[in-house]
Backbone as CSV, one residue per row, in Angstrom:
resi,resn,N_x,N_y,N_z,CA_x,CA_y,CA_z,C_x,C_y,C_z
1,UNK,0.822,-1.192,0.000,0.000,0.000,0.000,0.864,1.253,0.000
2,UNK,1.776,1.180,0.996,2.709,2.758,0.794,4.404,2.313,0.085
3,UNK,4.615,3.350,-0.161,5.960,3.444,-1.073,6.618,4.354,-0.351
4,UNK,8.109,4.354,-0.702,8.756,5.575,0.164,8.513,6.687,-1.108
5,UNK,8.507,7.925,-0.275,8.197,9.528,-0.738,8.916,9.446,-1.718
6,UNK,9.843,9.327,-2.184,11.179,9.132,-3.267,10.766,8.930,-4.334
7,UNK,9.942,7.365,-4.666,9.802,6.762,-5.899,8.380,7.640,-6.194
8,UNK,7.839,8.296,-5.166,6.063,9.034,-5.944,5.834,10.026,-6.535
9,UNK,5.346,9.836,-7.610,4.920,11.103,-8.140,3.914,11.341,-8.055
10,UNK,2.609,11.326,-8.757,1.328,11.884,-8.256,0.653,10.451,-7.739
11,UNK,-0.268,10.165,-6.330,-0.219,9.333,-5.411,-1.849,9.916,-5.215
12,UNK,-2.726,8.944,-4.388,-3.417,9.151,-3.652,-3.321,9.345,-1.860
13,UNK,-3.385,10.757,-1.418,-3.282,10.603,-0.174,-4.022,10.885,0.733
14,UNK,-4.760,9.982,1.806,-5.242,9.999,2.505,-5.301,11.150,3.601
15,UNK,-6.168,11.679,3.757,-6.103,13.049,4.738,-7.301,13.674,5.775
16,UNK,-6.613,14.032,6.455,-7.401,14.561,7.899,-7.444,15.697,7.382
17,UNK,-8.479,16.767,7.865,-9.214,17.982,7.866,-9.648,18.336,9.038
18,UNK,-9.086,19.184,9.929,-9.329,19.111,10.877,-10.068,20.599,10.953
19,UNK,-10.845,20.934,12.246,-12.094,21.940,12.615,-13.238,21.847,11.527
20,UNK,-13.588,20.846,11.366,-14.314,20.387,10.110,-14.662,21.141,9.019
21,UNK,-13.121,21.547,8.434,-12.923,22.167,7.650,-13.062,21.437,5.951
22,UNK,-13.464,20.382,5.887,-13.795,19.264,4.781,-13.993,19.767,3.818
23,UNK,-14.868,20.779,3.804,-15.448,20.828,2.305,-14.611,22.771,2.089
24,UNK,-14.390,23.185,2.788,-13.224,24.601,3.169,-12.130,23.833,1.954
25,UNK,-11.715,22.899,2.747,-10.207,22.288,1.848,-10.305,22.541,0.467
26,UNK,-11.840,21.328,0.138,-12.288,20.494,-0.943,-12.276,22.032,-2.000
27,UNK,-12.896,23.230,-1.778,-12.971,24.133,-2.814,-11.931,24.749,-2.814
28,UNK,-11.171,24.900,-1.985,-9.473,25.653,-2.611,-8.737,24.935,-3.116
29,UNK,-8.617,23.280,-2.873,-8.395,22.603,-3.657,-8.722,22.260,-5.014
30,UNK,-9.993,22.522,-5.371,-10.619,22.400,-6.761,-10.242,23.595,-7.598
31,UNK,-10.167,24.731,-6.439,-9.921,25.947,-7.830,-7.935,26.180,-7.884
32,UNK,-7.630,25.683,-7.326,-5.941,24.919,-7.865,-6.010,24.377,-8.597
33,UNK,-7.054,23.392,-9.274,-7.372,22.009,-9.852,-6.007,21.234,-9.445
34,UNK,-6.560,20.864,-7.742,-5.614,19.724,-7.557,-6.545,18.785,-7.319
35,UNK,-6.539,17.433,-8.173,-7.218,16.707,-7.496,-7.838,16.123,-6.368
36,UNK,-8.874,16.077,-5.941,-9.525,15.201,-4.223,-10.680,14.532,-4.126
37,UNK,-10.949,14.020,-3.315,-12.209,13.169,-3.566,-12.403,13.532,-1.815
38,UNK,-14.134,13.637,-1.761,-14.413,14.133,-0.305,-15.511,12.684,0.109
39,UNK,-15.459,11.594,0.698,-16.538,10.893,0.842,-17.800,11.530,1.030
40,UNK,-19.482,11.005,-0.019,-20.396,12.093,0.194,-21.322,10.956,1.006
41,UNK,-22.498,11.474,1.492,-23.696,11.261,2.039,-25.005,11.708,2.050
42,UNK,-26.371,11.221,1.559,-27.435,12.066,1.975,-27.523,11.819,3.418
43,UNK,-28.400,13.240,3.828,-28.620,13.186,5.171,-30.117,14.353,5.134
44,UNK,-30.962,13.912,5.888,-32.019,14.741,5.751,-32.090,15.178,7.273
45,UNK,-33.033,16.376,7.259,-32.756,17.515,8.219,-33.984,18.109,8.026
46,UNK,-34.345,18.579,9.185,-35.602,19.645,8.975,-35.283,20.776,9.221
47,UNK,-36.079,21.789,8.046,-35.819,23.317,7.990,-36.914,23.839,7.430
48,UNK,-37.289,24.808,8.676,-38.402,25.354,8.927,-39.910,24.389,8.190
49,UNK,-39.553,23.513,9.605,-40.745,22.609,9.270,-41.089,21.488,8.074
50,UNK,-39.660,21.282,7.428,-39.983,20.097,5.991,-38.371,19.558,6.360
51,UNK,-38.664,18.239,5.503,-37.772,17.678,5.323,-36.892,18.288,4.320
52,UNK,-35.272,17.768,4.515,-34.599,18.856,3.495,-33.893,17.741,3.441
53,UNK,-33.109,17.020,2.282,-32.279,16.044,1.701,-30.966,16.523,1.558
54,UNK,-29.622,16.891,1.833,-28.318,17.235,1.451,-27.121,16.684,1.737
55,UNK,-26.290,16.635,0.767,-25.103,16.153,0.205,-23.837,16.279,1.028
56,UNK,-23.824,15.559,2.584,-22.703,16.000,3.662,-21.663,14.750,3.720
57,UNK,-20.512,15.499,4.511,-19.447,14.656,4.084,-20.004,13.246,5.127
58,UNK,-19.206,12.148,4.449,-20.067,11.128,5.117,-18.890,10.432,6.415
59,UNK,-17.776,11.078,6.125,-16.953,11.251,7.252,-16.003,12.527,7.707
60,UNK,-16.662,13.591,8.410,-16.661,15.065,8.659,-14.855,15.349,8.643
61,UNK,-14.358,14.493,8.559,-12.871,14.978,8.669,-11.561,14.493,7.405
62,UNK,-12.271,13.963,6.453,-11.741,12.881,5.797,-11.756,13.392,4.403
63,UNK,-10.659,13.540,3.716,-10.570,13.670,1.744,-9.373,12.640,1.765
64,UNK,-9.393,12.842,0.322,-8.223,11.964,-0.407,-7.822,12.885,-1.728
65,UNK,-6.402,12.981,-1.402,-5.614,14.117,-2.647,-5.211,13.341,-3.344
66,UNK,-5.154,13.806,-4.409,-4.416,13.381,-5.651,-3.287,14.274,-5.857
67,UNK,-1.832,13.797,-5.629,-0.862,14.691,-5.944,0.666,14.361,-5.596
68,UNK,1.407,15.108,-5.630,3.061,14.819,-5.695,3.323,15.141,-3.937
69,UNK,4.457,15.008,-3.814,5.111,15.413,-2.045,5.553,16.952,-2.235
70,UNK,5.889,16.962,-3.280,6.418,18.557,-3.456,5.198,19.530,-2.903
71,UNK,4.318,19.171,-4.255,3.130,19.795,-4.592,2.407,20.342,-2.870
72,UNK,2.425,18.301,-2.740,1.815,18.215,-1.139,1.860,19.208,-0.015
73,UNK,3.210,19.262,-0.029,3.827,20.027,1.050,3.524,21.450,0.474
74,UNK,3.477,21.832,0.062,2.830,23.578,-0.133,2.444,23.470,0.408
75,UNK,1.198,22.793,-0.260,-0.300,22.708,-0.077,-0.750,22.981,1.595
76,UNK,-0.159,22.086,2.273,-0.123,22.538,4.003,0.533,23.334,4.551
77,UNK,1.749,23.374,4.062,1.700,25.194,4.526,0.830,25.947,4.364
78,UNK,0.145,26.236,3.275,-0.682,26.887,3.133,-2.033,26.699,3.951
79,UNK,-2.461,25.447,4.187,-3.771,24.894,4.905,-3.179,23.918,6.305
80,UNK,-3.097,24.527,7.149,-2.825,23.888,8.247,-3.332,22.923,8.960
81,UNK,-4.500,22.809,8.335,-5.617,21.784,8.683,-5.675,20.731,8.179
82,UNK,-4.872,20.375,7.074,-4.700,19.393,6.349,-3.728,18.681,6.598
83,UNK,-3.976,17.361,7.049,-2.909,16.661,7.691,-2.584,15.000,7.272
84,UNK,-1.807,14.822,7.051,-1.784,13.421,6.495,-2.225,12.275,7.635
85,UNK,-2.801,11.472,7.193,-3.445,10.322,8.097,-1.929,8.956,7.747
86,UNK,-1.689,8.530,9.126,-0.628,7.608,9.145,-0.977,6.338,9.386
87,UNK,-0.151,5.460,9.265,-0.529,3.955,9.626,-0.180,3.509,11.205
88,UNK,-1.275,3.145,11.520,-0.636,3.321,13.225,0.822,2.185,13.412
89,UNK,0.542,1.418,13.053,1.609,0.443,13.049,3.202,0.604,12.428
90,UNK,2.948,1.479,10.595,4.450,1.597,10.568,4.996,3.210,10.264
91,UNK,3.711,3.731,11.279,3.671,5.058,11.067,4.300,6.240,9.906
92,UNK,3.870,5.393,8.775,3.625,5.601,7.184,2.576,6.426,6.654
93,UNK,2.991,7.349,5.692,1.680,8.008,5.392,0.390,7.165,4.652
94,UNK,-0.605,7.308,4.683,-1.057,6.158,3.761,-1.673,6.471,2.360
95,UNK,-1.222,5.817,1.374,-1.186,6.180,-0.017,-1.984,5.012,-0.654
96,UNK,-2.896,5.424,-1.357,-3.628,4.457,-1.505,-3.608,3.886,-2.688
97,UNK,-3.963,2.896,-3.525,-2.892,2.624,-5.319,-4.489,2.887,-5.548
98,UNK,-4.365,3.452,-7.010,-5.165,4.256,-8.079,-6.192,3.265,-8.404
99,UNK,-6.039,1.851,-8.429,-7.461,0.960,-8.493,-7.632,0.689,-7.506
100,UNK,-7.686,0.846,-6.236,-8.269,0.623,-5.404,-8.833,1.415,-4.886
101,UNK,-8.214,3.332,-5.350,-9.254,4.523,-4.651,-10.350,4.565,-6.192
102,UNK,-10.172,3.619,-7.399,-11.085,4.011,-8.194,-12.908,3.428,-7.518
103,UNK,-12.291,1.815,-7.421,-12.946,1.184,-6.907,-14.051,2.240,-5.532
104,UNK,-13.158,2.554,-5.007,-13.636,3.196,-3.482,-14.825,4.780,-4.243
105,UNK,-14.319,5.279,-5.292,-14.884,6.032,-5.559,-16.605,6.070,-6.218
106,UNK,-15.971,4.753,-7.034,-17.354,4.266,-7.781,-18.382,4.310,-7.286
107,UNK,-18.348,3.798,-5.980,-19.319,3.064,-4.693,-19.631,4.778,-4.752
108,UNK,-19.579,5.528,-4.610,-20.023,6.652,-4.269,-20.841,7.367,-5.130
109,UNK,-20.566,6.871,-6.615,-21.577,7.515,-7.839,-22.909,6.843,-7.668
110,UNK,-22.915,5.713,-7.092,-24.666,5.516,-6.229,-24.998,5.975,-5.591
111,UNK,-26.737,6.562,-6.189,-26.789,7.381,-4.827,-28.080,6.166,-4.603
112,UNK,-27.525,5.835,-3.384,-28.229,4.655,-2.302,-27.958,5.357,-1.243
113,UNK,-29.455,5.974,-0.262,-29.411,6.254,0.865,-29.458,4.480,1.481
114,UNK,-29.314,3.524,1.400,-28.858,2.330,2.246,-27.251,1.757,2.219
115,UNK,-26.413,2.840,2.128,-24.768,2.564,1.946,-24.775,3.090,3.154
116,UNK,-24.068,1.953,3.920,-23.508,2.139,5.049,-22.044,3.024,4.899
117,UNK,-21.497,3.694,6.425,-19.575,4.102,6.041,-19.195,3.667,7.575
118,UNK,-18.217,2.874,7.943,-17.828,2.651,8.837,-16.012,2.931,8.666
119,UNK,-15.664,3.065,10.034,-14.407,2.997,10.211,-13.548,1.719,9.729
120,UNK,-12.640,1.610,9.655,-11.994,-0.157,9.320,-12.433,-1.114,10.348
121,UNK,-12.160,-0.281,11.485,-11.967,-1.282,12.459,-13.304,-1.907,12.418
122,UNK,-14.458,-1.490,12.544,-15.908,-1.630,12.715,-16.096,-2.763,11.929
123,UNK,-15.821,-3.412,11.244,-15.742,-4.253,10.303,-14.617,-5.745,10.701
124,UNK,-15.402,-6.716,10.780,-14.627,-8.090,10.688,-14.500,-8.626,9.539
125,UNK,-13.385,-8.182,8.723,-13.245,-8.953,7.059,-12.593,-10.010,7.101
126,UNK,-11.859,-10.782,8.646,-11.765,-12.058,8.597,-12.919,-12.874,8.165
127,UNK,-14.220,-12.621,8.633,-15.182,-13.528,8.350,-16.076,-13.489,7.307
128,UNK,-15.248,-12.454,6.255,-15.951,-12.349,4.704,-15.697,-13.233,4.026
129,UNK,-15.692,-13.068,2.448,-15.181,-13.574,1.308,-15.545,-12.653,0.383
130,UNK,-14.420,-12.538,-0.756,-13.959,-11.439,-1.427,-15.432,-11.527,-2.631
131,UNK,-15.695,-10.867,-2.981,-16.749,-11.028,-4.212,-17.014,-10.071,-5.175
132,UNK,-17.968,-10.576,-6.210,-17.611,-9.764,-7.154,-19.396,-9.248,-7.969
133,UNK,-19.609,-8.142,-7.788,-21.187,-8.114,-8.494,-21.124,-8.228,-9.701
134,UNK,-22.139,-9.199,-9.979,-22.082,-9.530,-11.622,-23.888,-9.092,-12.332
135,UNK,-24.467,-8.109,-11.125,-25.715,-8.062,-11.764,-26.137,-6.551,-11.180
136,UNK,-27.180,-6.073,-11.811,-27.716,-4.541,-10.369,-27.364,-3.627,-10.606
137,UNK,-27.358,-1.813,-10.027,-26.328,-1.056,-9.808,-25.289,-0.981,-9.564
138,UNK,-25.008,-2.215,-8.645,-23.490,-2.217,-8.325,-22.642,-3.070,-9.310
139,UNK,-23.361,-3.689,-10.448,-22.647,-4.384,-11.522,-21.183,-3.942,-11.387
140,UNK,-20.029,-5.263,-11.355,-18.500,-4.754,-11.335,-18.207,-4.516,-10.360
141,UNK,-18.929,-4.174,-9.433,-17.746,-3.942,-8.211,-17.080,-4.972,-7.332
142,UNK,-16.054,-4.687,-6.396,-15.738,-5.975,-6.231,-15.540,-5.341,-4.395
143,UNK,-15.470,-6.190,-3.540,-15.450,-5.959,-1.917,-15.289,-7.582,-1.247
144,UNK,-15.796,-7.216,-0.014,-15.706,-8.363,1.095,-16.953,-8.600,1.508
145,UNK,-17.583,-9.629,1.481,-18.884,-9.719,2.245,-19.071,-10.341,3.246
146,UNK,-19.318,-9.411,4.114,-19.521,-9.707,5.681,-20.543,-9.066,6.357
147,UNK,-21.017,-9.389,7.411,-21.832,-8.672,8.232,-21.357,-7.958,9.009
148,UNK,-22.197,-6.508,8.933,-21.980,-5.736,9.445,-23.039,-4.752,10.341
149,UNK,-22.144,-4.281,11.319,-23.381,-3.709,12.377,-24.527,-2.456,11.782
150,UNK,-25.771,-2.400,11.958,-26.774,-2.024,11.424,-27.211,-2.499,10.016
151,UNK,-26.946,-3.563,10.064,-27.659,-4.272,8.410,-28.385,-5.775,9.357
152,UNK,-29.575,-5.869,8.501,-30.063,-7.571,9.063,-28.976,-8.410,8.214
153,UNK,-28.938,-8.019,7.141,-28.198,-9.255,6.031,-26.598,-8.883,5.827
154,UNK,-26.241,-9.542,4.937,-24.722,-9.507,4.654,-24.474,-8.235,3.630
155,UNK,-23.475,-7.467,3.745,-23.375,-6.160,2.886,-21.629,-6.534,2.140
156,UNK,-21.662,-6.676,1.049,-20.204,-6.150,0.139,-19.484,-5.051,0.446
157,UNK,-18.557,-4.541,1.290,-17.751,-3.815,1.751,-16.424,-3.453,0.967
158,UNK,-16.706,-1.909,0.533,-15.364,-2.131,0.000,-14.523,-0.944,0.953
159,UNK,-13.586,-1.194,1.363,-12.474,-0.769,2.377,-11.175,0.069,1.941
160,UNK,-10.727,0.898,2.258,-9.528,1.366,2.330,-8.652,1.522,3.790
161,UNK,-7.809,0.579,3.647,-7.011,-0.269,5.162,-6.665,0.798,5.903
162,UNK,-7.219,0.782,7.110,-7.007,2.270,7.983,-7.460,3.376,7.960
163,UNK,-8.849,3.259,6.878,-9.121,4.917,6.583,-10.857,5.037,6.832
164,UNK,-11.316,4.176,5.800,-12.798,3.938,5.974,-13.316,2.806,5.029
165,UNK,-14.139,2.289,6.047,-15.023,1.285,4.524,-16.504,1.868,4.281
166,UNK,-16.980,1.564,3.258,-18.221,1.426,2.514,-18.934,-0.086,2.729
167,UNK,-20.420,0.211,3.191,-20.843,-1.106,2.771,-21.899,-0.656,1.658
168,UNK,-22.392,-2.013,0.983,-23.312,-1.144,-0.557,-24.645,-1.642,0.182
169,UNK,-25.710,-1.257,-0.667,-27.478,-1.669,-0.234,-27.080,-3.081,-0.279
170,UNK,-28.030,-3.459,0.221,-28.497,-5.501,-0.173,-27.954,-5.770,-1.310
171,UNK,-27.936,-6.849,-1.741,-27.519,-6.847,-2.947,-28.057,-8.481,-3.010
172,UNK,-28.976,-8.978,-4.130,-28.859,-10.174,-3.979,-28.345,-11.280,-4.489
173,UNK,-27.996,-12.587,-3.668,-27.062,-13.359,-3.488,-26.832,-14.146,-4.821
174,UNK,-27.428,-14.202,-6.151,-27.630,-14.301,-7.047,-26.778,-13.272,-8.451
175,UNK,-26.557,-12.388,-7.546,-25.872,-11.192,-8.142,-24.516,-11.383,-7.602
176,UNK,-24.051,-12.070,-6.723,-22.294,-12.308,-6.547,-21.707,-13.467,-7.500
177,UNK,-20.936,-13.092,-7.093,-19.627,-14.259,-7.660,-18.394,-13.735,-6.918
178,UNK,-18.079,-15.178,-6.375,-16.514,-15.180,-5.781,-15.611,-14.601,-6.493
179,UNK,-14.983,-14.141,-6.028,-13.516,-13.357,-7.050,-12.362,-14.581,-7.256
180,UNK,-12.331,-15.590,-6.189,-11.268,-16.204,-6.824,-11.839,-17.767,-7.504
181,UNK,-12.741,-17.999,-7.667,-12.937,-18.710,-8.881,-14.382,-18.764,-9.847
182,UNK,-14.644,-17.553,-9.878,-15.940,-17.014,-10.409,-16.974,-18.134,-10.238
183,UNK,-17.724,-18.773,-9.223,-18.980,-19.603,-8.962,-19.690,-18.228,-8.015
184,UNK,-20.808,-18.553,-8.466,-21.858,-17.584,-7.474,-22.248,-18.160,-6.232
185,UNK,-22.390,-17.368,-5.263,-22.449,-17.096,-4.277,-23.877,-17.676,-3.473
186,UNK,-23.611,-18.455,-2.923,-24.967,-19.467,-2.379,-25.014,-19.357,-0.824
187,UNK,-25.787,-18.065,-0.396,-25.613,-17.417,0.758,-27.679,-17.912,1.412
């Protein structure tokens, strides 16, 4: 998952936003056109008496840059709030490889108010198996299916190690296939 700073040139990097400054970052970042991705969420709210539907970050502290170390490092000088998220273990920045934040992104062009977002930890992917949708909205995607807290049934999770996972709506069991020897999924 991480590389030393040396060999990278433009990288995905995982990042903290801190005074929930998330979406502050996300537009000075866009009019740089430096790449980022902000995890989204509906969330409904009442205002002045109705329901109101809007587009909030679905983890208040959390983007992912697209960019160089050079570049990087401006960039926080300039925004102090922006802080790289590390690996607790080899206290590494964490960089995430380009098909696996594509993957992570996809999940997000659904808009399914039944997508769960949990932390990593929240999640037991020992007791998944890797799979692959072969039918639905989520056609193509690929995750872990396991159970997870606030779902009755089993949800396809797709994860980024240490940062956050996604789980998708239901999905049914007819619509998987194992990733490592394409038979469907008899759940």
């Amino acid at each position: 998952m991480n590389q030393p700073e040396c060999e990278i040139s433009d990288a995905w990097y995982a990042m903290r936003v801190t005074y929930n400054r998330v979406m502050v970052a996300k537009a000075l970042l866009d009019r740089v056109n430096v790449r980022n991705f902000v995890p989204m969420r509906y969330k409904e709210r009442v205002v002045s008496g109705k329901k109101v539907r809007e587009l909030v970050p679905a983890i208040s502290n959390l983007m992912f840059v697209y960019s160089n170390t050079q570049q990087l490092k401006e960039l926080k000088r300039k925004m102090d709030y922006l802080q790289y998220i590390v690996n607790s273990r080899t206290k590494e920045k964490i960089i995430v490889p380009q098909l696996q934040m594509q993957r992570f992104m996809e999940v997000q062009k659904v808009d399914n108010e039944h997508i769960l977002w949990f932390a990593p930890q929240d999640v037991n992917f020992s007791k998944g198996m890797n799979v692959r949708v072969i039918d639905g909205q989520f056609k193509g995607y690929e995750g872990t299916l396991v159970k997870v807290k606030g779902a009755r049934d089993k949800r396809v999770v797709v994860a980024i190690e240490g940062v956050i996972a996604v789980a998708m709506a239901s999905i049914n069991p007819s619509f998987l296939q194992l990733v490592d020897n394409d038979q469907s999924v008899g759940i």
